[in-house]
Wavefront OBJ file of the C-alpha trace (Angstrom):
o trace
v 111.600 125.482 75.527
v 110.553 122.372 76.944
v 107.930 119.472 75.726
v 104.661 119.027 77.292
v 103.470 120.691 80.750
v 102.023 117.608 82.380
v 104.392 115.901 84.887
v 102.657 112.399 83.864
v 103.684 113.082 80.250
v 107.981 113.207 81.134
v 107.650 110.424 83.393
v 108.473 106.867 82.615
v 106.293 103.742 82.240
v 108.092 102.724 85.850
v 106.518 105.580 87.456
v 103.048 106.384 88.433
v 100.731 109.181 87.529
v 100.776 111.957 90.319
v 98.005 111.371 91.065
v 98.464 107.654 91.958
v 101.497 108.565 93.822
v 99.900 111.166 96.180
v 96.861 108.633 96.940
v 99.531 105.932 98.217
v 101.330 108.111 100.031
v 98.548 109.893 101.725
v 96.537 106.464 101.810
v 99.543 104.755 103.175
v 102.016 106.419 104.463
v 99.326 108.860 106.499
v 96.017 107.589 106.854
v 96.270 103.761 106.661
v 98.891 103.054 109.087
v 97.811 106.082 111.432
v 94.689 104.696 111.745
v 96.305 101.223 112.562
v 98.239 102.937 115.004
v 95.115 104.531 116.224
v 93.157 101.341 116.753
v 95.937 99.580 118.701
v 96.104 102.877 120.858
v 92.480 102.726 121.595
v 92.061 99.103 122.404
v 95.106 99.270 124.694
v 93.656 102.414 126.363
v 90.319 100.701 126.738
v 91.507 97.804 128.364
v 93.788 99.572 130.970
v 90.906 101.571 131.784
v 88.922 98.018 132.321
v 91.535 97.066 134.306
v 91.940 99.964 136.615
v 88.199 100.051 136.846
v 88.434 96.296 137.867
v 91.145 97.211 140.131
v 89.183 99.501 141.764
v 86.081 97.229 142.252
v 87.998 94.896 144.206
v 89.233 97.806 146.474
v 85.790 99.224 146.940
v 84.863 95.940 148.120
v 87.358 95.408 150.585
v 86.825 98.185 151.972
v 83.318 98.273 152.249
v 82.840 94.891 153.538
v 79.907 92.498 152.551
v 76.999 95.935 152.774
v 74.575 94.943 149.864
v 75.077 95.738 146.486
v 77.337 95.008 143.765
v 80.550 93.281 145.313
v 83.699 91.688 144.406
v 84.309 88.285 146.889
v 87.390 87.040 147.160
v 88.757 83.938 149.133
v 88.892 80.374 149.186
v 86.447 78.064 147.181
v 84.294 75.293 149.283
v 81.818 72.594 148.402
v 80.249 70.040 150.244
v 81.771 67.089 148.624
v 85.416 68.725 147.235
v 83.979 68.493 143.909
v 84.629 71.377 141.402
v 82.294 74.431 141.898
v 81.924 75.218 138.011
v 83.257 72.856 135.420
v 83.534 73.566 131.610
v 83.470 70.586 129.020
v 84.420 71.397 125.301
v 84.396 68.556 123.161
v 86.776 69.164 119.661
v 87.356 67.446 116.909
v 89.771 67.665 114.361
v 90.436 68.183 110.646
v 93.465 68.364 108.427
v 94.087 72.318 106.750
v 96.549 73.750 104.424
v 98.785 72.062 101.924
v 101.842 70.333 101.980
v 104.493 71.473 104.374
v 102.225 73.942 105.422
v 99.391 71.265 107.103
v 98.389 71.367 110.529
v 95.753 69.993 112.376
v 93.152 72.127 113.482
v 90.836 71.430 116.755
v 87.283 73.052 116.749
v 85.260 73.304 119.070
v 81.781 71.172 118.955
v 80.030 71.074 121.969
v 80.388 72.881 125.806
v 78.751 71.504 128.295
v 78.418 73.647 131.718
v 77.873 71.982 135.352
v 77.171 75.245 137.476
v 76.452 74.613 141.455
v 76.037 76.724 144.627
v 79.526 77.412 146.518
v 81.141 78.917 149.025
v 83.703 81.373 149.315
v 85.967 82.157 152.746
v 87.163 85.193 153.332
v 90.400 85.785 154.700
v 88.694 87.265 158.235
v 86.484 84.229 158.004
v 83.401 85.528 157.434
v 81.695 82.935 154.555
v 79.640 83.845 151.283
v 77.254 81.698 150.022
v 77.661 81.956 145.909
v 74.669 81.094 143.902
v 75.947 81.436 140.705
v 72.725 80.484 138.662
v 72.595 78.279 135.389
v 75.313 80.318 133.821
v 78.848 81.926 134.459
v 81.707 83.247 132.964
v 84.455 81.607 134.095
v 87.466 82.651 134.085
v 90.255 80.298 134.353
v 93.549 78.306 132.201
v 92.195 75.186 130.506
v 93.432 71.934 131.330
v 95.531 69.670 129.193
v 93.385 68.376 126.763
v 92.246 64.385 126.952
v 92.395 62.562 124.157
v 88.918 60.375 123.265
v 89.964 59.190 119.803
v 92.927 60.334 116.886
v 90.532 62.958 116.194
v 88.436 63.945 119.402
v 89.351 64.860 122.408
v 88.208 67.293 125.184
v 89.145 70.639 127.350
v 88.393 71.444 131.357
v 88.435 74.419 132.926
v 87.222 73.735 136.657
v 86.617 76.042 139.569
v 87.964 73.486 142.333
v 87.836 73.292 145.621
v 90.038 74.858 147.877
v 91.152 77.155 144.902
v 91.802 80.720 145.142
v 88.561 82.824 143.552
v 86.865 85.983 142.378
v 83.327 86.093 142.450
v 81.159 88.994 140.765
v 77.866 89.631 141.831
v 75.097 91.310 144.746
v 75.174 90.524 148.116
v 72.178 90.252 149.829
v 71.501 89.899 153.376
v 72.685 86.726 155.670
v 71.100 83.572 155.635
v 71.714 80.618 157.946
v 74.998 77.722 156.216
v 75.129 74.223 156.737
v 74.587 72.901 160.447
v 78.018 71.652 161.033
v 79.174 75.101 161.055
v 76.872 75.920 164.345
v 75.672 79.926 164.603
v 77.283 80.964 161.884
v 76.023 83.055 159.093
v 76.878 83.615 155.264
v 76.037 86.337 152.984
v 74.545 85.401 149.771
v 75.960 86.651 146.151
v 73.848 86.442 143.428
v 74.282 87.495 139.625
v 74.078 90.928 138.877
v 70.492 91.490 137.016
v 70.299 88.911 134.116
v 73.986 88.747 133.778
v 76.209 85.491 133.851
v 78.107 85.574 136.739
v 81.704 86.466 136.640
v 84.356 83.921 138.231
v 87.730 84.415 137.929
v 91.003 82.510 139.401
v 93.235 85.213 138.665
v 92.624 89.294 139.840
v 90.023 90.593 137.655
v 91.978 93.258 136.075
v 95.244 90.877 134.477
v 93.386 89.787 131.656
v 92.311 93.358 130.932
v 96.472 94.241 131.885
v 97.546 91.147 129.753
v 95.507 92.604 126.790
v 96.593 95.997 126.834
v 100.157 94.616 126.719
v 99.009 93.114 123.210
v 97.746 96.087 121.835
v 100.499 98.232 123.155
v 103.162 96.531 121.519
v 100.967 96.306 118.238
v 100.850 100.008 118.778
v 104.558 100.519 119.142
v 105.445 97.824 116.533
v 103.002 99.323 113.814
v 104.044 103.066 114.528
v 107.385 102.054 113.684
v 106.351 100.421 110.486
v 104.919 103.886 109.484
v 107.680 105.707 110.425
v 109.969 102.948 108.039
v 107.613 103.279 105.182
v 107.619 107.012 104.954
v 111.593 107.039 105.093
v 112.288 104.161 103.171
v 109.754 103.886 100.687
v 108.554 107.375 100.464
v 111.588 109.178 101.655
v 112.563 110.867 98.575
v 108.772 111.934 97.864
v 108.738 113.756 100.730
v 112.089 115.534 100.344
v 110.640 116.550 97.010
v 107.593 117.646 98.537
v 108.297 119.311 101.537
v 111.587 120.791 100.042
v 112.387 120.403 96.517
v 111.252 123.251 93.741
v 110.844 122.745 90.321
v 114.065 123.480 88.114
v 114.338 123.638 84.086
v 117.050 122.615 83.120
v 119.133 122.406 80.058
v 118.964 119.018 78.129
v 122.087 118.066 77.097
v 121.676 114.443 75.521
v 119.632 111.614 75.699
v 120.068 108.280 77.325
v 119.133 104.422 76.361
v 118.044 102.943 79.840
v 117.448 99.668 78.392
v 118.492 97.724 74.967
v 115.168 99.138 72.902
v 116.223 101.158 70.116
v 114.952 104.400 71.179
v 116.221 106.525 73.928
v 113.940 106.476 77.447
v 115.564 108.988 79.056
v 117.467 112.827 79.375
v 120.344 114.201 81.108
v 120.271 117.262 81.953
v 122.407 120.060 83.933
v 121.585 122.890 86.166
v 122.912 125.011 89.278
v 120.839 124.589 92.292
v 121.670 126.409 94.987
v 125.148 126.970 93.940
v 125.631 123.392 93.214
v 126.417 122.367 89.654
v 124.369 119.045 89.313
v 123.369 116.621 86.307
v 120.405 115.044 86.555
v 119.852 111.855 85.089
v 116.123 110.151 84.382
v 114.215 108.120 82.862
v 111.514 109.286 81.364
v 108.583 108.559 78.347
v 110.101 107.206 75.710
v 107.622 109.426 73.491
v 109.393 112.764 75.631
v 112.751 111.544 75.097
v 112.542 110.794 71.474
v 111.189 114.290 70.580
v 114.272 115.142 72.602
v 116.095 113.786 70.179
v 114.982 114.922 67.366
v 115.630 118.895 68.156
v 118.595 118.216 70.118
v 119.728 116.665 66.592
v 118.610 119.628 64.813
v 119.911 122.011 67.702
v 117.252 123.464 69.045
v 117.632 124.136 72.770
v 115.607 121.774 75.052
v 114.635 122.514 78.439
v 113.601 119.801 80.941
v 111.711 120.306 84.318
v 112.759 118.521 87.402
v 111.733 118.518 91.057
v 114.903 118.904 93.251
v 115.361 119.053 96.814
v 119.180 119.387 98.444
v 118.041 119.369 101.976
v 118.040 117.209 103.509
v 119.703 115.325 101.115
v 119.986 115.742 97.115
v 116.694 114.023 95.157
v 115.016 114.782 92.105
v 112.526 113.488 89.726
v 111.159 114.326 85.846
v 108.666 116.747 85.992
v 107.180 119.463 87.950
v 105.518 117.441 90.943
v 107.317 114.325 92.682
v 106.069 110.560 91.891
v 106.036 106.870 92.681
v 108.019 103.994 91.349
v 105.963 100.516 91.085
v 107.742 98.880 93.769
v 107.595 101.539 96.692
v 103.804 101.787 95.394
v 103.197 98.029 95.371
v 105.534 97.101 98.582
v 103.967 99.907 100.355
v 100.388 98.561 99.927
v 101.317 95.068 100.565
v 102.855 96.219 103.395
v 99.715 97.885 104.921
v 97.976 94.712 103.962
v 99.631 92.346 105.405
v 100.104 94.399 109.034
v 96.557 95.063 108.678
v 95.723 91.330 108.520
v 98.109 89.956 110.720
v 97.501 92.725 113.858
v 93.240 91.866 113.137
v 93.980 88.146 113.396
v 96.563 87.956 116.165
v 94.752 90.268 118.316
v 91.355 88.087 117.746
v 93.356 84.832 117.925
v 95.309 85.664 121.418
v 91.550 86.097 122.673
v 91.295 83.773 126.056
v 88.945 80.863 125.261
v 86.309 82.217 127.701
v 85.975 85.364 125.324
v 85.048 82.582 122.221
v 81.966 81.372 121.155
v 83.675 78.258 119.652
v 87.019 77.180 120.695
v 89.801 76.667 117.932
v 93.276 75.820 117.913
v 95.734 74.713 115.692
v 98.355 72.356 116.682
l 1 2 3 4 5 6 7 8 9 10 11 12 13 14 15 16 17 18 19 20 21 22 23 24 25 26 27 28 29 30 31 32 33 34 35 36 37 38 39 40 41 42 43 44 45 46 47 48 49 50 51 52 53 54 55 56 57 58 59 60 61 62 63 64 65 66 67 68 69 70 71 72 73 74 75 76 77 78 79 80 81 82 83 84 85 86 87 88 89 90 91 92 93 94 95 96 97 98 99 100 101 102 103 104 105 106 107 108 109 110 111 112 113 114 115 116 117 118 119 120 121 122 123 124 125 126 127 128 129 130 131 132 133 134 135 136 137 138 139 140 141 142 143 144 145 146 147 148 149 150 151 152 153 154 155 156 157 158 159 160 161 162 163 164 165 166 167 168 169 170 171 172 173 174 175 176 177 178 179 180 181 182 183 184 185 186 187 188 189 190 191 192 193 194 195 196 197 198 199 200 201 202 203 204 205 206 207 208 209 210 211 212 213 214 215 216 217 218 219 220 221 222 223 224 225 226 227 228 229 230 231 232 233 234 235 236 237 238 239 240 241 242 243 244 245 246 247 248 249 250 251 252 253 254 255 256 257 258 259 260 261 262 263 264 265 266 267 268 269 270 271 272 273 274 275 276 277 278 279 280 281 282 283 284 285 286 287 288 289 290 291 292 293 294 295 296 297 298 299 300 301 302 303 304 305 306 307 308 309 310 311 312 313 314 315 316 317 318 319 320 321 322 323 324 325 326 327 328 329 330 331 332 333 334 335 336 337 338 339 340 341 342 343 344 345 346 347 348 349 350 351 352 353 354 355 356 357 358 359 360 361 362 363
Protein backbone atom coordinates (compact mmCIF):
# COMPACT_ATOMS: atom_id res chain seq x y z
CA UNK A 1 0.00 0.00 0.00
CA UNK A 2 0.96 3.43 -0.27
CA UNK A 3 0.23 6.74 2.03
CA UNK A 4 -2.10 9.36 0.99
CA UNK A 5 -3.64 9.79 -2.70
CA UNK A 6 -3.01 13.48 -3.14
CA UNK A 7 0.14 14.30 -5.18
CA UNK A 8 0.50 17.65 -2.96
CA UNK A 9 0.62 15.44 0.15
CA UNK A 10 4.22 13.27 -1.11
CA UNK A 11 5.68 16.32 -2.34
CA UNK A 12 8.23 18.40 -0.56
CA UNK A 13 8.07 21.90 0.97
CA UNK A 14 10.49 22.84 -2.28
CA UNK A 15 7.78 21.97 -4.56
CA UNK A 16 4.55 23.54 -5.42
CA UNK A 17 1.01 22.35 -5.24
CA UNK A 18 -0.18 21.03 -8.75
CA UNK A 19 -2.09 23.23 -9.02
CA UNK A 20 0.40 26.15 -8.74
CA UNK A 21 2.62 24.37 -11.06
CA UNK A 22 0.12 23.95 -13.96
CA UNK A 23 -0.96 27.81 -13.61
CA UNK A 24 2.86 28.86 -14.21
CA UNK A 25 3.36 26.74 -16.77
CA UNK A 26 0.24 27.40 -18.68
CA UNK A 27 0.44 31.19 -17.50
CA UNK A 28 4.01 31.31 -18.52
CA UNK A 29 5.30 29.07 -20.49
CA UNK A 30 1.93 29.27 -22.93
CA UNK A 31 -0.10 32.17 -22.57
CA UNK A 32 2.17 34.95 -21.21
CA UNK A 33 4.99 34.83 -23.52
CA UNK A 34 2.68 33.79 -26.59
CA UNK A 35 0.86 36.67 -26.16
CA UNK A 36 4.18 38.74 -25.99
CA UNK A 37 5.11 37.11 -29.01
CA UNK A 38 1.76 37.96 -30.38
CA UNK A 39 1.91 41.67 -29.70
CA UNK A 40 5.38 42.13 -31.24
CA UNK A 41 3.95 40.15 -34.33
CA UNK A 42 1.09 42.47 -34.65
CA UNK A 43 2.79 45.77 -34.24
CA UNK A 44 5.47 44.69 -36.73
CA UNK A 45 2.72 43.55 -39.17
CA UNK A 46 0.90 46.82 -38.68
CA UNK A 47 3.63 48.94 -39.42
CA UNK A 48 4.84 47.13 -42.64
CA UNK A 49 1.43 47.40 -43.78
CA UNK A 50 1.76 51.41 -42.99
CA UNK A 51 4.66 51.34 -44.80
CA UNK A 52 3.66 49.59 -47.93
CA UNK A 53 0.51 51.63 -47.84
CA UNK A 54 2.85 54.74 -47.64
CA UNK A 55 4.84 53.26 -50.32
CA UNK A 56 2.13 53.05 -52.40
CA UNK A 57 0.83 56.66 -51.87
CA UNK A 58 3.89 58.04 -53.15
CA UNK A 59 3.57 55.81 -56.32
CA UNK A 60 -0.02 56.73 -56.90
CA UNK A 61 1.11 60.16 -56.90
CA UNK A 62 3.72 59.98 -59.29
CA UNK A 63 1.91 58.54 -61.42
CA UNK A 64 -1.03 60.47 -61.39
CA UNK A 65 0.54 63.76 -61.51
CA UNK A 66 -0.71 66.91 -59.56
CA UNK A 67 -4.97 65.89 -60.58
CA UNK A 68 -6.75 67.08 -57.30
CA UNK A 69 -7.11 65.14 -54.41
CA UNK A 70 -5.10 63.63 -51.81
CA UNK A 71 -1.33 63.70 -53.02
CA UNK A 72 2.07 62.94 -51.95
CA UNK A 73 4.68 66.03 -53.28
CA UNK A 74 7.95 65.41 -53.42
CA UNK A 75 10.98 67.69 -54.43
CA UNK A 76 13.03 70.41 -53.38
CA UNK A 77 12.04 72.91 -50.54
CA UNK A 78 11.97 76.90 -51.46
CA UNK A 79 11.28 80.08 -49.55
CA UNK A 80 11.55 83.49 -50.35
CA UNK A 81 14.26 84.46 -48.03
CA UNK A 82 16.26 80.76 -47.56
CA UNK A 83 14.86 80.69 -44.21
CA UNK A 84 13.58 77.31 -42.81
CA UNK A 85 10.02 76.36 -44.03
CA UNK A 86 8.89 74.74 -40.57
CA UNK A 87 11.03 75.05 -37.50
CA UNK A 88 10.49 73.16 -34.14
CA UNK A 89 11.79 74.71 -30.75
CA UNK A 90 11.77 72.40 -27.58
CA UNK A 91 13.07 73.96 -24.66
CA UNK A 92 14.37 71.10 -21.76
CA UNK A 93 15.51 71.27 -18.67
CA UNK A 94 17.15 68.99 -16.55
CA UNK A 95 17.05 67.07 -13.26
CA UNK A 96 19.25 64.58 -11.50
CA UNK A 97 17.45 60.65 -11.21
CA UNK A 98 18.49 57.46 -9.69
CA UNK A 99 21.01 56.78 -7.00
CA UNK A 100 24.51 56.48 -6.78
CA UNK A 101 26.34 54.89 -9.64
CA UNK A 102 23.21 54.53 -11.20
CA UNK A 103 22.48 58.68 -11.69
CA UNK A 104 21.93 60.22 -14.87
CA UNK A 105 20.67 63.30 -15.95
CA UNK A 106 17.45 63.40 -17.43
CA UNK A 107 16.23 66.22 -20.09
CA UNK A 108 12.39 66.89 -20.28
CA UNK A 109 10.80 68.52 -22.37
CA UNK A 110 9.05 72.04 -21.27
CA UNK A 111 7.95 74.01 -23.93
CA UNK A 112 7.65 73.60 -28.16
CA UNK A 113 7.29 76.34 -29.93
CA UNK A 114 6.19 75.92 -33.81
CA UNK A 115 7.01 78.64 -36.67
CA UNK A 116 4.87 77.15 -39.64
CA UNK A 117 5.01 79.27 -43.14
CA UNK A 118 3.84 78.84 -46.76
CA UNK A 119 6.56 76.99 -49.08
CA UNK A 120 7.35 75.72 -52.07
CA UNK A 121 8.18 72.50 -53.34
CA UNK A 122 9.98 71.72 -57.04
CA UNK A 123 9.39 68.89 -58.65
CA UNK A 124 11.90 67.09 -60.42
CA UNK A 125 10.04 67.97 -64.08
CA UNK A 126 9.82 71.46 -62.70
CA UNK A 127 6.49 71.95 -62.29
CA UNK A 128 6.18 74.01 -58.61
CA UNK A 129 3.65 73.40 -55.61
CA UNK A 130 2.70 75.98 -53.53
CA UNK A 131 2.48 74.28 -49.76
CA UNK A 132 0.25 75.96 -47.32
CA UNK A 133 0.81 74.00 -44.53
CA UNK A 134 -1.57 75.86 -42.01
CA UNK A 135 -0.81 76.63 -38.21
CA UNK A 136 0.19 73.08 -37.61
CA UNK A 137 2.33 70.09 -39.04
CA UNK A 138 3.84 67.04 -38.30
CA UNK A 139 7.14 67.17 -39.10
CA UNK A 140 9.08 64.71 -39.69
CA UNK A 141 12.71 65.11 -39.46
CA UNK A 142 16.32 64.19 -37.10
CA UNK A 143 16.71 66.83 -34.39
CA UNK A 144 19.59 68.95 -34.26
CA UNK A 145 22.36 68.90 -31.72
CA UNK A 146 21.03 70.32 -28.82
CA UNK A 147 22.27 74.11 -27.64
CA UNK A 148 23.10 74.58 -24.44
CA UNK A 149 21.30 77.90 -22.60
CA UNK A 150 22.46 77.17 -19.05
CA UNK A 151 24.02 73.76 -16.92
CA UNK A 152 20.53 72.81 -16.87
CA UNK A 153 18.57 74.18 -20.02
CA UNK A 154 19.14 73.90 -23.24
CA UNK A 155 17.14 73.50 -26.52
CA UNK A 156 16.32 71.06 -29.70
CA UNK A 157 15.66 72.08 -33.68
CA UNK A 158 14.24 70.23 -36.10
CA UNK A 159 13.98 72.59 -39.30
CA UNK A 160 12.52 72.03 -42.72
CA UNK A 161 15.31 74.14 -44.65
CA UNK A 162 15.64 75.39 -47.69
CA UNK A 163 16.85 73.67 -50.51
CA UNK A 164 16.23 70.35 -48.52
CA UNK A 165 14.86 67.29 -49.93
CA UNK A 166 10.85 66.93 -48.79
CA UNK A 167 7.60 65.03 -48.52
CA UNK A 168 4.60 66.89 -48.31
CA UNK A 169 1.05 65.29 -47.43
CA UNK A 170 -1.93 66.93 -48.34
CA UNK A 171 -4.86 68.03 -51.37
CA UNK A 172 -4.03 69.65 -54.32
CA UNK A 173 -6.20 72.03 -55.58
CA UNK A 174 -6.22 73.78 -58.76
CA UNK A 175 -3.27 76.32 -60.04
CA UNK A 176 -2.88 79.62 -58.87
CA UNK A 177 -0.53 82.31 -60.18
CA UNK A 178 3.60 82.23 -57.93
CA UNK A 179 5.67 85.05 -57.34
CA UNK A 180 6.31 87.53 -60.38
CA UNK A 181 9.90 86.81 -60.85
CA UNK A 182 9.00 83.50 -62.06
CA UNK A 183 6.96 85.14 -65.22
CA UNK A 184 3.81 82.76 -66.61
CA UNK A 185 4.32 80.23 -64.51
CA UNK A 186 1.85 78.42 -62.42
CA UNK A 187 1.87 76.33 -59.05
CA UNK A 188 -0.54 73.96 -57.68
CA UNK A 189 -1.60 74.50 -54.21
CA UNK A 190 -1.46 71.63 -51.31
CA UNK A 191 -3.39 72.09 -48.48
CA UNK A 192 -3.98 69.86 -45.26
CA UNK A 193 -6.09 67.06 -45.61
CA UNK A 194 -9.57 68.00 -43.71
CA UNK A 195 -8.63 69.21 -40.14
CA UNK A 196 -5.50 67.22 -40.10
CA UNK A 197 -1.87 68.57 -39.35
CA UNK A 198 -0.04 68.37 -42.27
CA UNK A 199 2.46 65.68 -42.79
CA UNK A 200 6.22 66.71 -43.73
CA UNK A 201 8.73 64.39 -43.90
CA UNK A 202 12.64 64.55 -44.99
CA UNK A 203 12.96 61.00 -45.35
CA UNK A 204 10.35 58.52 -47.69
CA UNK A 205 7.25 58.25 -45.79
CA UNK A 206 7.28 54.62 -45.32
CA UNK A 207 11.13 54.19 -43.35
CA UNK A 208 9.89 55.18 -40.18
CA UNK A 209 6.98 52.76 -40.52
CA UNK A 210 10.06 50.10 -42.07
CA UNK A 211 12.42 51.26 -39.18
CA UNK A 212 9.63 50.31 -36.65
CA UNK A 213 8.70 47.09 -37.86
CA UNK A 214 12.41 46.19 -37.64
CA UNK A 215 11.91 46.89 -33.75
CA UNK A 216 9.11 44.84 -33.27
CA UNK A 217 10.37 42.08 -35.44
CA UNK A 218 13.35 41.44 -33.60
CA UNK A 219 11.31 41.79 -30.23
CA UNK A 220 9.25 39.14 -31.89
CA UNK A 221 12.10 36.84 -32.73
CA UNK A 222 14.04 37.64 -29.50
CA UNK A 223 10.92 36.96 -27.18
CA UNK A 224 9.82 33.70 -29.13
CA UNK A 225 13.07 32.40 -28.31
CA UNK A 226 12.78 33.24 -24.68
CA UNK A 227 9.60 31.02 -24.70
CA UNK A 228 11.00 28.39 -26.41
CA UNK A 229 14.17 28.54 -23.49
CA UNK A 230 11.74 28.68 -20.68
CA UNK A 231 9.69 25.70 -21.64
CA UNK A 232 13.00 23.56 -22.14
CA UNK A 233 14.95 24.82 -19.48
CA UNK A 234 12.74 25.64 -16.82
CA UNK A 235 9.82 23.51 -17.60
CA UNK A 236 11.49 20.82 -19.56
CA UNK A 237 11.07 18.02 -17.27
CA UNK A 238 7.26 19.04 -16.59
CA UNK A 239 6.53 18.53 -19.87
CA UNK A 240 8.32 15.20 -20.37
CA UNK A 241 6.22 14.16 -17.41
CA UNK A 242 3.24 15.44 -18.92
CA UNK A 243 3.23 14.69 -22.34
CA UNK A 244 5.02 11.28 -21.69
CA UNK A 245 5.54 10.05 -18.31
CA UNK A 246 2.76 7.59 -16.48
CA UNK A 247 2.35 7.14 -13.05
CA UNK A 248 4.41 4.13 -11.49
CA UNK A 249 4.15 2.60 -7.76
CA UNK A 250 6.87 1.62 -6.77
CA UNK A 251 8.41 -0.30 -4.00
CA UNK A 252 9.91 1.83 -1.09
CA UNK A 253 12.93 0.54 -0.10
CA UNK A 254 14.39 3.10 2.57
CA UNK A 255 14.25 6.47 3.47
CA UNK A 256 16.59 9.33 2.94
CA UNK A 257 17.81 12.55 5.15
CA UNK A 258 18.05 15.37 2.43
CA UNK A 259 19.19 17.80 4.88
CA UNK A 260 20.77 17.68 8.63
CA UNK A 261 17.02 17.74 10.44
CA UNK A 262 16.52 14.73 12.34
CA UNK A 263 13.81 13.23 10.43
CA UNK A 264 13.99 11.74 7.05
CA UNK A 265 12.47 14.12 3.95
CA UNK A 266 12.62 11.78 1.49
CA UNK A 267 12.15 7.85 -0.19
CA UNK A 268 13.98 5.75 -2.52
CA UNK A 269 12.34 3.67 -4.27
CA UNK A 270 12.80 0.94 -7.22
CA UNK A 271 10.80 -0.12 -10.14
CA UNK A 272 11.07 -1.52 -13.87
CA UNK A 273 9.88 0.87 -16.40
CA UNK A 274 9.86 -0.16 -19.59
CA UNK A 275 12.34 -2.82 -19.09
CA UNK A 276 14.62 -0.52 -17.32
CA UNK A 277 15.47 -1.26 -13.71
CA UNK A 278 15.53 2.34 -12.16
CA UNK A 279 15.71 3.83 -8.46
CA UNK A 280 14.12 6.75 -7.94
CA UNK A 281 15.25 9.08 -5.50
CA UNK A 282 13.00 12.22 -3.96
CA UNK A 283 12.35 14.37 -1.71
CA UNK A 284 9.32 14.47 -0.42
CA UNK A 285 6.97 15.70 2.93
CA UNK A 286 8.70 15.10 5.71
CA UNK A 287 5.20 14.03 7.33
CA UNK A 288 5.08 11.14 4.10
CA UNK A 289 8.49 10.09 4.68
CA UNK A 290 8.36 9.66 8.36
CA UNK A 291 5.24 7.40 8.23
CA UNK A 292 7.55 5.68 5.77
CA UNK A 293 9.56 4.99 8.32
CA UNK A 294 7.73 3.84 10.73
CA UNK A 295 6.19 0.64 8.67
CA UNK A 296 9.23 0.16 6.76
CA UNK A 297 10.66 -0.35 10.48
CA UNK A 298 7.94 -2.60 11.33
CA UNK A 299 8.02 -4.26 7.74
CA UNK A 300 5.15 -3.53 6.25
CA UNK A 301 5.48 -3.10 2.48
CA UNK A 302 5.31 0.55 1.25
CA UNK A 303 4.44 1.56 -2.09
CA UNK A 304 5.30 5.02 -3.51
CA UNK A 305 3.79 6.70 -6.69
CA UNK A 306 5.95 8.48 -9.14
CA UNK A 307 5.46 10.18 -12.50
CA UNK A 308 8.12 8.83 -14.98
CA UNK A 309 8.78 9.58 -18.44
CA UNK A 310 11.95 7.74 -20.43
CA UNK A 311 11.36 9.47 -23.65
CA UNK A 312 12.69 11.63 -24.42
CA UNK A 313 14.86 11.45 -21.72
CA UNK A 314 14.46 9.72 -18.10
CA UNK A 315 12.46 12.25 -15.41
CA UNK A 316 10.34 11.62 -12.61
CA UNK A 317 8.72 13.25 -9.73
CA UNK A 318 6.74 12.13 -6.20
CA UNK A 319 3.36 11.65 -6.88
CA UNK A 320 0.84 10.96 -9.45
CA UNK A 321 0.86 14.37 -11.49
CA UNK A 322 4.23 16.36 -12.32
CA UNK A 323 5.15 19.72 -10.27
CA UNK A 324 7.21 22.86 -9.86
CA UNK A 325 10.29 23.60 -7.87
CA UNK A 326 10.44 27.35 -6.35
CA UNK A 327 13.08 28.49 -8.53
CA UNK A 328 11.81 27.41 -12.11
CA UNK A 329 8.39 28.88 -10.62
CA UNK A 330 9.92 32.12 -9.36
CA UNK A 331 12.70 32.57 -12.32
CA UNK A 332 10.04 31.79 -14.73
CA UNK A 333 7.75 34.66 -13.58
CA UNK A 334 10.49 37.07 -13.17
CA UNK A 335 11.43 36.22 -16.35
CA UNK A 336 8.06 37.11 -18.03
CA UNK A 337 8.24 40.23 -15.97
CA UNK A 338 11.05 41.61 -16.74
CA UNK A 339 10.70 40.89 -20.85
CA UNK A 340 7.34 42.19 -20.41
CA UNK A 341 8.66 45.50 -19.01
CA UNK A 342 11.62 45.96 -20.87
CA UNK A 343 9.92 45.11 -24.65
CA UNK A 344 6.77 47.88 -23.32
CA UNK A 345 9.43 50.45 -22.46
CA UNK A 346 11.97 50.05 -25.25
CA UNK A 347 9.42 49.91 -27.84
CA UNK A 348 7.71 53.28 -26.31
CA UNK A 349 11.17 54.78 -25.64
CA UNK A 350 12.70 54.15 -29.38
CA UNK A 351 9.46 56.26 -30.36
CA UNK A 352 10.85 59.26 -32.80
CA UNK A 353 10.39 62.56 -30.93
CA UNK A 354 7.70 63.70 -33.42
CA UNK A 355 5.48 60.69 -32.13
CA UNK A 356 5.90 62.40 -28.24
CA UNK A 357 3.88 64.69 -26.58
CA UNK A 358 6.85 65.71 -24.33
CA UNK A 359 10.32 65.05 -25.28
CA UNK A 360 12.64 63.07 -22.76
CA UNK A 361 16.00 61.83 -22.79
CA UNK A 362 18.42 60.66 -20.56
CA UNK A 363 21.99 61.38 -21.00
Amino acid sequence: MHIGEDTDFFTSRESLPVSVSAVTVVGVGVVGFSILVLVAILAMRQATMRAREARAAEDRSRKGGLRPGFRVVHGRVETDDGEPAVRVLIRQWSRIEGFGERQQTVWREVGRDVVVRPFRIALADGQIVKVEPGAEVQLVSDLAPEKQLATDARTRVAELKAGSSAFACGRVVGAAAVHAYRGDEHAHRLLPWDAEPMLISTEPLEERYVRRARLHRYWALGLAATLLAINVGLFGSYWVQLLFGHVVIAPTVATQRWSSRSRPDGVRAVAKVDGRDLTLSAKTSSDYAHGVDELIKQGKPVTTPFVVATFPVLTFSVGTRPTLDLRPFFWAWIGFAFFAFSYGTHTRRSRPWYERKVVVEAA
